[in-house]
N, C-alpha and C positions, 0 to 999 in steps of 0.2 A: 547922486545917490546910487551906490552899484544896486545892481540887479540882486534879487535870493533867489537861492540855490535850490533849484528843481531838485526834486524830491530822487530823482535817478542822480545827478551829481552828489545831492547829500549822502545817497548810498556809497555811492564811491567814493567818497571823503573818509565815510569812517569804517570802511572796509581797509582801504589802506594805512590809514591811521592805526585799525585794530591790528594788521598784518606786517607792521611795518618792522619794529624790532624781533618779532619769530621768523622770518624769510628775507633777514639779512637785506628787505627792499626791494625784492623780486614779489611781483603779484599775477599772477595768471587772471588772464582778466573774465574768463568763464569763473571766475569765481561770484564775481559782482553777477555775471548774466544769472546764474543758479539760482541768487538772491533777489535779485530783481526782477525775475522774471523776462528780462531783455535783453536784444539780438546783440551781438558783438559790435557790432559796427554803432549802434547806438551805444555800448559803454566805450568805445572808442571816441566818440565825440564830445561825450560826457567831460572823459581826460583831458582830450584836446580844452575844451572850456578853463575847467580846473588850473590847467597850466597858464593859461591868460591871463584867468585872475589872480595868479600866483599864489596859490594854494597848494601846489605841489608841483615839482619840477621833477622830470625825467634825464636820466643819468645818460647823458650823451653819448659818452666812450662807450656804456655796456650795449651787448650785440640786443638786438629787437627780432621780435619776430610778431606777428599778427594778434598773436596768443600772448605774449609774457613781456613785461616792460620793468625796467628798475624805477625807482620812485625815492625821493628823498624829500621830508618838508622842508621846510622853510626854516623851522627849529634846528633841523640836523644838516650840519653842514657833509658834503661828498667827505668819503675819504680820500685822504691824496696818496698818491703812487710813487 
């Protein structure tokens, strides 16, 4: 039976979900911390989760930084190049 989604991943699910088609997939992730009230490094783990459970996957080829991640669900295939 999987695990439910702590209440900081469920933030993150539907912040990227709400953000997903306006920011073309890009999310700054001090957005979740503003909302959630939590450290970075805590919605960075949150993600790291997320992606395990395969609820959202991170766009490989786009550049990363600490701060800003591409995102695409599961619903929405990458686009190809």
């Amino acid at each position: 039976m999987p695990k439910p989604l702590t209440p900081l991943e469920s933030a993150t699910l539907a912040t990227i979900a709400a953000t997903q088609s306006e920011s073309d997939g890009w999310l700054d992730l001090t957005r979740v911390c503003s909302r959630t009230g939590r450290h970075l490094v805590d919605v960075r783990q949150a993600v790291a989760r997320l992606v395990r459970y395969g609820l959202v996957a991170i766009d490989e080829e786009a550049p990363r930084t600490e701060r800003w991640l591409r995102f695409h669900l599961p619903t929405h295939a990458p686009e190809t190049r």
